[in-house]
C-alpha positions as CSV (number, residue, x, y, z in Angstrom):
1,X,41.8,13.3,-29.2
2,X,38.6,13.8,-27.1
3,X,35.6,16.1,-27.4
4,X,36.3,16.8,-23.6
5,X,39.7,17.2,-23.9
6,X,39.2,19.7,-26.6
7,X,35.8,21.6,-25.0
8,X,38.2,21.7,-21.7
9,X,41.2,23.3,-23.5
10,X,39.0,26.0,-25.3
11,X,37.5,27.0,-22.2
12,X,40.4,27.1,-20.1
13,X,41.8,29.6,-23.0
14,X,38.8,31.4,-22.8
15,X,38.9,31.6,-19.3
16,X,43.0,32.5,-18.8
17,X,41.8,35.2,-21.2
18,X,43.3,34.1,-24.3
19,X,42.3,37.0,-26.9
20,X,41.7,34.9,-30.2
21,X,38.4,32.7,-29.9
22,X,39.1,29.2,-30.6
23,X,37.1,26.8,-32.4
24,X,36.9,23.5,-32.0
25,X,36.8,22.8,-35.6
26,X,40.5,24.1,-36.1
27,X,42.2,20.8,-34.8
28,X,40.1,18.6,-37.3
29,X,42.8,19.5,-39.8
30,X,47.1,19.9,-38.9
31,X,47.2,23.4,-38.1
32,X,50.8,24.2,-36.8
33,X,50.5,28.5,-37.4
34,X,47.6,28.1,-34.2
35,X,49.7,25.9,-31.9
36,X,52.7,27.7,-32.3
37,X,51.1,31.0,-31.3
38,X,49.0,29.2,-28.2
39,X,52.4,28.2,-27.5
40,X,53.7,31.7,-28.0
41,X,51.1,33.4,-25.7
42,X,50.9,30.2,-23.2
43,X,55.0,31.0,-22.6
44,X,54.5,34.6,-21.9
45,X,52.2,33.8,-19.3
46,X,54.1,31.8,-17.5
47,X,57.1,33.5,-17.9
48,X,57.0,37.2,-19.6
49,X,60.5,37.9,-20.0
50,X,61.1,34.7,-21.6
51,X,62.3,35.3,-25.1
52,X,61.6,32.3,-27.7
53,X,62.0,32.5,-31.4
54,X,58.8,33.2,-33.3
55,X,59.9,32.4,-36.8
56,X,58.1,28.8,-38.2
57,X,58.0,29.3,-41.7
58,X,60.9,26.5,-42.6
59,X,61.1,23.2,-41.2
60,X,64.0,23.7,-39.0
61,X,62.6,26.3,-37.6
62,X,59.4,24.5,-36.3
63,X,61.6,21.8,-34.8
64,X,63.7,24.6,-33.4
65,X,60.5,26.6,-31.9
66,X,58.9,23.0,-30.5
67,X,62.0,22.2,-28.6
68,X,62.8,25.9,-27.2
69,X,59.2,25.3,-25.8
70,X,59.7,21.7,-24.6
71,X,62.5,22.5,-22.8
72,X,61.1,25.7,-21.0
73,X,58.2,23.5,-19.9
74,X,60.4,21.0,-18.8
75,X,62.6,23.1,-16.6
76,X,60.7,26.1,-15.3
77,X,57.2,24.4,-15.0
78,X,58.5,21.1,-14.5
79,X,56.2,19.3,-17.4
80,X,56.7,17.1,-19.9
81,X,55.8,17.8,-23.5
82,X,55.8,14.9,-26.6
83,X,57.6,17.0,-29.2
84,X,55.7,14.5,-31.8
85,X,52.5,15.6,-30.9
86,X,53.1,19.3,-30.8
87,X,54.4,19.0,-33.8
88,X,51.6,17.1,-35.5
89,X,49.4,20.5,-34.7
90,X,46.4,18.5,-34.5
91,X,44.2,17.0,-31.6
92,X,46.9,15.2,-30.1
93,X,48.7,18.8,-29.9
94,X,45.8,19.7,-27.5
95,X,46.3,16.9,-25.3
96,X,49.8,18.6,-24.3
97,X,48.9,21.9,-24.2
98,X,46.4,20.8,-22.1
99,X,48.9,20.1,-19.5
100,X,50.6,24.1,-19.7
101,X,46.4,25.4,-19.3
102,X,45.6,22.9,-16.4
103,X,48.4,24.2,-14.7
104,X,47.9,27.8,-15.5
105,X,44.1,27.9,-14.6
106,X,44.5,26.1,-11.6
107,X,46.7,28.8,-10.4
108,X,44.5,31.0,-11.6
109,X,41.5,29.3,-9.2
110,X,43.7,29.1,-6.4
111,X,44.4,33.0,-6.8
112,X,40.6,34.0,-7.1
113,X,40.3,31.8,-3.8
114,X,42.8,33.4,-1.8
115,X,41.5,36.8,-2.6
116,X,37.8,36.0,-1.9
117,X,39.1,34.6,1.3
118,X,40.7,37.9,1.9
119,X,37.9,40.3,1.5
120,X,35.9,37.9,3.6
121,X,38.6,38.5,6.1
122,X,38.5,42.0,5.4
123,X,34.6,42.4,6.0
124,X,34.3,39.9,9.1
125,X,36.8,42.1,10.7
126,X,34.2,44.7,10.9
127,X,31.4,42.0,12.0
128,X,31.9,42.0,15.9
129,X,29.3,39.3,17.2
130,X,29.6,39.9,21.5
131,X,27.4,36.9,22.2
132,X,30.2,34.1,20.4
133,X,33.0,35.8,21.8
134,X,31.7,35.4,25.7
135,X,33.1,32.1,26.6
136,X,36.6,33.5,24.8
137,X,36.5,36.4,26.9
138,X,35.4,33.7,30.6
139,X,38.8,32.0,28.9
140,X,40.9,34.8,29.1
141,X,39.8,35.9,32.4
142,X,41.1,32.8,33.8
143,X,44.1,32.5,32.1
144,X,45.1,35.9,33.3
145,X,44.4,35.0,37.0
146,X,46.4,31.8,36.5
147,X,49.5,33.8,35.1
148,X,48.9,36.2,37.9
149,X,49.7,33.0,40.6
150,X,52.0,31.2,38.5
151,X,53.8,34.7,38.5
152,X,53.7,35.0,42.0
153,X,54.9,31.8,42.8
154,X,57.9,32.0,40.9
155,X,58.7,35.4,42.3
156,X,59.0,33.7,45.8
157,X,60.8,30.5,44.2
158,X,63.4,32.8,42.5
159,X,63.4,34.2,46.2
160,X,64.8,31.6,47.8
161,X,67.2,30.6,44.4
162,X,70.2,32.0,47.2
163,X,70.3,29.6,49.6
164,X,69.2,27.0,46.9
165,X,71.9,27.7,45.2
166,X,75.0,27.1,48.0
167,X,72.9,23.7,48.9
168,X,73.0,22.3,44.9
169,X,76.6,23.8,44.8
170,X,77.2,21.6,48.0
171,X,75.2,18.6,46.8
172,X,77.7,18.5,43.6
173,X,80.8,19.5,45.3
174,X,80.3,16.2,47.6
175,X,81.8,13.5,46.8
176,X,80.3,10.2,46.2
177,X,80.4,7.1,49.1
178,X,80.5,3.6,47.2
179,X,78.9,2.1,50.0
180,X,75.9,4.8,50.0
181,X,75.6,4.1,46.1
182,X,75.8,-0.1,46.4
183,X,73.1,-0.3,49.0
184,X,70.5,2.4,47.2
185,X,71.5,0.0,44.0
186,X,70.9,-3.2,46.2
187,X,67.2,-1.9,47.2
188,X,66.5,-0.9,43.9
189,X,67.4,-4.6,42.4
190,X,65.7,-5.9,45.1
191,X,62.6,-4.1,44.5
192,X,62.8,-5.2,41.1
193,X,63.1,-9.4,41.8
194,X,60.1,-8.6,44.2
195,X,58.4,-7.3,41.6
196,X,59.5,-9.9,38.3
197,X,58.5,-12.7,41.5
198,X,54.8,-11.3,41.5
199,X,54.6,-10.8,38.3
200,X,55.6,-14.7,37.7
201,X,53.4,-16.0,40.6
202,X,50.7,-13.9,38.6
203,X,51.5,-15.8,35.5
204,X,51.3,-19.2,37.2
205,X,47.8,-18.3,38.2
206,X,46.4,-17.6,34.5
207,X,47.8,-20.9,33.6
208,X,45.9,-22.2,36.5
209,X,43.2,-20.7,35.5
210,X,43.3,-21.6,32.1
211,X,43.9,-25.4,33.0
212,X,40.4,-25.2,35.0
213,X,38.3,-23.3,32.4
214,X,39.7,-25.6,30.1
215,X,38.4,-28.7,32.2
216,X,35.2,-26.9,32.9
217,X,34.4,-26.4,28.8
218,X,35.4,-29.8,28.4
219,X,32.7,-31.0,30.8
220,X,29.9,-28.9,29.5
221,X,30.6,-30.0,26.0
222,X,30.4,-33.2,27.5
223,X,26.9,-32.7,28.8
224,X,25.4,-31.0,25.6
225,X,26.7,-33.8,23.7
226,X,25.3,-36.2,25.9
227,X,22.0,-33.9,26.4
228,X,21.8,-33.9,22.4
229,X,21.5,-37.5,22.7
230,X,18.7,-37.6,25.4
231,X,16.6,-35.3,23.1
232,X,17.4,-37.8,19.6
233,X,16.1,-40.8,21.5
234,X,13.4,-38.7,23.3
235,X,12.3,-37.4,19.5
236,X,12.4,-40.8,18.2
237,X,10.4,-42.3,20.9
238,X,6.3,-41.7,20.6
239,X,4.8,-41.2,23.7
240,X,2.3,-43.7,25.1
241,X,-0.4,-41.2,24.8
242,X,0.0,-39.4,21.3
243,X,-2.2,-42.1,20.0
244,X,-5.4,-41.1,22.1
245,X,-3.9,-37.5,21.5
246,X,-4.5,-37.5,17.9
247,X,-8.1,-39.4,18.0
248,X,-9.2,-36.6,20.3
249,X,-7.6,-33.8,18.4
250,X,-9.9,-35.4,15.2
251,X,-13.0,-35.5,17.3
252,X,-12.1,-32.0,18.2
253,X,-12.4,-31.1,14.5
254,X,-15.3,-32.4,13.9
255,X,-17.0,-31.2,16.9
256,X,-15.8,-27.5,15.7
257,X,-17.3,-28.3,12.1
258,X,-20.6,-29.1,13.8
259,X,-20.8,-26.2,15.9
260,X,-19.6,-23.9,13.4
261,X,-22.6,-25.0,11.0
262,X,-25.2,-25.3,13.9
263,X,-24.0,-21.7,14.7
264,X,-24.6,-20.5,11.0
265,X,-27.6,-22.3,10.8
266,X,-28.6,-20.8,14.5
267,X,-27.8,-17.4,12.9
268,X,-29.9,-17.9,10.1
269,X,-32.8,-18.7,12.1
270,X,-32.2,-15.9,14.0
271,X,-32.6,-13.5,10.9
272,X,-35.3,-15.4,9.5
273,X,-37.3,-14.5,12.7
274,X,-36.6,-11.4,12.9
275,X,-38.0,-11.1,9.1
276,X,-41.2,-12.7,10.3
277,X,-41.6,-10.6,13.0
278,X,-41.0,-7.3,10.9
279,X,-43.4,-8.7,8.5
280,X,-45.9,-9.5,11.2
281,X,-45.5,-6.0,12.6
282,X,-45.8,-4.3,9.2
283,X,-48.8,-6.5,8.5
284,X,-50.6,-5.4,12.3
285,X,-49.6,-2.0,11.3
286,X,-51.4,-2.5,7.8
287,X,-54.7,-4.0,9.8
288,X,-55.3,-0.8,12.0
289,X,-54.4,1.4,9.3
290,X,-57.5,-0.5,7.2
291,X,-59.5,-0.5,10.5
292,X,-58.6,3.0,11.4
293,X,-59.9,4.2,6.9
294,X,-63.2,1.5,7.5
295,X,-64.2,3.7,10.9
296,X,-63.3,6.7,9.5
297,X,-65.4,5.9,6.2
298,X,-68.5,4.7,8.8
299,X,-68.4,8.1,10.3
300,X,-68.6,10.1,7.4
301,X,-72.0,7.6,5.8
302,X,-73.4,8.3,9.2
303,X,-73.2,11.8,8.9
304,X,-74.2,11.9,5.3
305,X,-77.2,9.7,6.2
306,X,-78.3,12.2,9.5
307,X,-78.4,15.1,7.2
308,X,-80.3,13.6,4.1
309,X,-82.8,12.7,7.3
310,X,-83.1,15.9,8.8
311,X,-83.8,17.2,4.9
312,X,-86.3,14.6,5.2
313,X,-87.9,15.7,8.5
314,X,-87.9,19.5,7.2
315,X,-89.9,18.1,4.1
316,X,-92.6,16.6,6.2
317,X,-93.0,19.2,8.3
318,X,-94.1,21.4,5.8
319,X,-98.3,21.5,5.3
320,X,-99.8,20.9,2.1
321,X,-103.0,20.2,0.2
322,X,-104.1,16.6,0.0
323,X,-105.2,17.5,-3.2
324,X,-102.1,18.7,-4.3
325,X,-99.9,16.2,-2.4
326,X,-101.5,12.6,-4.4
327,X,-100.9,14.8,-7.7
328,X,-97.1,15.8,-6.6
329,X,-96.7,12.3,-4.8
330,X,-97.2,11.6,-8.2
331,X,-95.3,13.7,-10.2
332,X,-92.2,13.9,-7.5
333,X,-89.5,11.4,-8.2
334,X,-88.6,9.0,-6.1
335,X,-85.8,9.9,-3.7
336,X,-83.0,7.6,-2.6
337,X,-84.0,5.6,0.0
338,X,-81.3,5.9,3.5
339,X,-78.5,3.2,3.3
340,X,-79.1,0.6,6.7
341,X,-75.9,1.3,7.9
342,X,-77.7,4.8,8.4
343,X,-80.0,3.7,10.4
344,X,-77.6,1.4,11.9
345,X,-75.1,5.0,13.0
346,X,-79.1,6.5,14.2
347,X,-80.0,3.4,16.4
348,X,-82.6,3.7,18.9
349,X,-84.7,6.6,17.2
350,X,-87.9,6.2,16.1
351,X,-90.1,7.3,13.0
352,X,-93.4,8.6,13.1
353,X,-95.7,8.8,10.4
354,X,-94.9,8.1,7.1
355,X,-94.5,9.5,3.7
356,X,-97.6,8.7,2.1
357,X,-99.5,10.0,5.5
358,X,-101.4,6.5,6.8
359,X,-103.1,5.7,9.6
360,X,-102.0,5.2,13.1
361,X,-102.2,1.3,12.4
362,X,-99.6,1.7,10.0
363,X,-97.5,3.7,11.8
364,X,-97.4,1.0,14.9
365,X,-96.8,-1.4,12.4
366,X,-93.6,1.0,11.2
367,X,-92.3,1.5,14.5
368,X,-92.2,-2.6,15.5
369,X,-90.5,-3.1,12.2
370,X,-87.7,-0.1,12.8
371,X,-87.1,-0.9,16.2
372,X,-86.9,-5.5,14.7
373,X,-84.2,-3.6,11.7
374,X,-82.4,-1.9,14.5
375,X,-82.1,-5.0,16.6
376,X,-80.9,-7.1,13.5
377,X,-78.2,-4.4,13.0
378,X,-76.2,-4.4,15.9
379,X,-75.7,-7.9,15.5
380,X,-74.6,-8.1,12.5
381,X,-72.1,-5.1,13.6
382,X,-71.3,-6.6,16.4
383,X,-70.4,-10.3,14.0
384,X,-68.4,-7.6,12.0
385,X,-66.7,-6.3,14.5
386,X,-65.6,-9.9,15.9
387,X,-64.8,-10.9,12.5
388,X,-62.4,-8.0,12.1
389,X,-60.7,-9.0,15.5
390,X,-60.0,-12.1,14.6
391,X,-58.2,-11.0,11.3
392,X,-56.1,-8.7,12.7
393,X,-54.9,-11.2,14.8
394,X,-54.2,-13.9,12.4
395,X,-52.6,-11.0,10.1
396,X,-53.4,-9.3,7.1
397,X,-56.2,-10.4,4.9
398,X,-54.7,-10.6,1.3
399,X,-55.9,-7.8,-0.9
400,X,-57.9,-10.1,-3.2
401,X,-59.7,-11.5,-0.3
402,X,-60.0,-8.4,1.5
403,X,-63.6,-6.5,1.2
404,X,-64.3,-3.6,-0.5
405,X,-65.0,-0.4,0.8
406,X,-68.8,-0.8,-0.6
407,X,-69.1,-4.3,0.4
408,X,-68.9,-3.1,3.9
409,X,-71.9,-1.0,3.3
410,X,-75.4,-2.8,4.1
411,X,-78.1,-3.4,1.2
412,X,-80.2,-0.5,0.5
413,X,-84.0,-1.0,1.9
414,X,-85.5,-1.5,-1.4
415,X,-89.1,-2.4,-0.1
416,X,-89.0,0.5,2.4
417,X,-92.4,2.0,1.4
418,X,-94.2,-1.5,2.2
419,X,-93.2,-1.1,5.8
420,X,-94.8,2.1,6.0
């Protein structure tokens, strides 16, 4: 016994409707009171007016009640039961009735089939779809003008069935001529050795034409074989030239190596000056950006130096006592002094007078030497100025030799007084 066997018989019982629930646990142990009344109720629904003896309480009646059943099986239902088994009431008890429920519940499928099949029937004949039905009704159109002809036609054939009739009568009634007979049999034999003639001469032919294809495949496997031969020796033999072949193919090779370095190296190079040039630009760039700050820086000394003159100016334009100036000449401090590169932006312009108030000899004497500082400047600006060029043309000055911004500026007059 099987678990399948056994979970397929429970719920075929379950499903023919079988009223008592069946466990699979009650085959572990012989249990001959269940099969007998499976049997029972299996029995009635095959057959219900079959009558079988119930009683199983002895011994002779349980063979009597297995073999009633057998033989039921075996001619109504046409299956064979092992009486051993049933009577075992155990799994292999299942295993036959097995065969009575497999029966039953596929009759019982093909029922359920056939009625579902009905109803569908039933409710598609109240689904009436035009459009699939339009090439059934083109159909029938024709067919009823075709038995329309055919009908016609055999009205006038059934027409003329009178004077048809008195010539096949006549055509029977006749008797045979031998002669008539021996010559339409004559032509037909002939036709026939006319026909076996061609038939032979056609036959002739395709042996014909098998001899020449034969010949002809014989000869081309003669030249492949002997064109399999050309190609050995031809393989075999090394060409006069493969020698100088091979030597150039090497030089070849190398030549490739050599331009595939010089390429990479040519590449290289390539980057490299592009690098430099990016660096040269960057460094050009820096230069006038330094140039552009050192003019910048120029401008604003120049006009920090006008103003602290024109202060200057207003101070000496103001009248005093000359008493009262040696005593605040004397108590004043001393004011800065005007940077050169101040008087290097106010080129060209002239002081008059001094602070302390001279004479006119002095004040000559302060002019020549103003005009002599002026002249000395605008050299050295225009030496600066070269200078500069020059660097910015070579490239960047390094930052620790590059000047600082004060080292641009020109030395303070200290001995500016003496002049005056």
């Amino acid at each position: 016994m099987s678990f399948r066997d056994l979970r397929n018989f429970t719920e075929m019982m379950r499903a023919l409707g079988y009223p008592r629930l069946i466990s699979m646990e009650n085959f572990r142990t012989p249990n001959f009171t269940l099969v007998a009344e499976i049997l029972i109720w299996l029995v009635k629904r095959y057959e219900p007016q079959m009558d079988i003896p119930t009683d199983v309480e002895t011994e002779s009646d349980r063979v009597f009640f297995i073999k009633a059943v057998a033989q039921f099986m075996a001619t109504k239902a046409h299956i064979k039961l092992n009486t051993k088994r049933l009577y075992q009431a155990d799994g292999y008890a299942v295993k036959e009735m097995l065969k009575i429920t497999s029966v039953l519940y596929s009759a019982m499928k093909t029922k359920q089939m056939a009625l579902g099949d009905r109803l569908e029937e039933d409710n598609n004949k109240f689904k009436f779809d035009l459009g699939s039905r339009i090439s059934d009704l083109k159909a029938a159109r024709h067919l009823a003008s075709e038995v329309t002809s055919k009908g016609a036609s055999l009205y006038d054939l059934l027409g003329k069935e009178v004077d048809l009739r008195e010539m096949r009568t006549a055509a029977i009634g006749r008797p045979l001529e031998i002669n008539e007979t021996e010559k339409a049999l004559r032509a037909a034999i002939k036709e026939v050795l006319q026909s076996v003639e061609k038939t032979k001469e056609m036959l002739n032919n395709v042996v014909s034409d098998e001899t020449s294809l034969d010949a002809k495949i014989e000869k081309k496997k003669q030249e492949l074989e002997r064109n399999r031969k050309r190609l050995q020796t031809l393989q075999s033999v090394r060409p006069a030239f493969m020698d100088e072949y091979e030597k150039i193919e090497e030089d070849l090779q190398k030549q490739y190596e050599t331009f595939v370095e010089k390429f990479r190296n040519l590449c290289f190079l390539e980057s490299q000056l592009d690098e430099y040039h990016r660096l040269e630009q960057e460094r050009f760039e820096e230069a006038e950006n330094t140039l552009r700050m050192m003019q910048n820086q120029l401008k604003e000394e120049e006009d920090l130096t006008r103003s602290s003159l024109k202060d200057e100016d207003s101070d000496m334009d103001v009248p005093e006592d000359e008493g009262s100036d040696s005593d605040m000449d004397e108590c004043r401090p001393s004011k800065p002094r005007p940077a050169r590169n101040g008087i290097m932006a106010g080129r060209g312009a002239r002081f008059i007078g001094n602070m302390q108030g001279g004479d006119s000899d002095e004040t000559e004497d302060s002019e020549i030497d103003v005009d002599e500082d002026d002249e000395e400047d605008d050299e050295g600006e225009e030496e600066e100025s070269k200078d500069l060029e020059e660097d910015s043309l070579e490239g960047p000055v390094p930052r620790g030799a590059r000047p600082s911004k004060g080292g641009l500026r020109p030395p303070l007059l200290e001995e500016s007084d003496n002049d005056f």
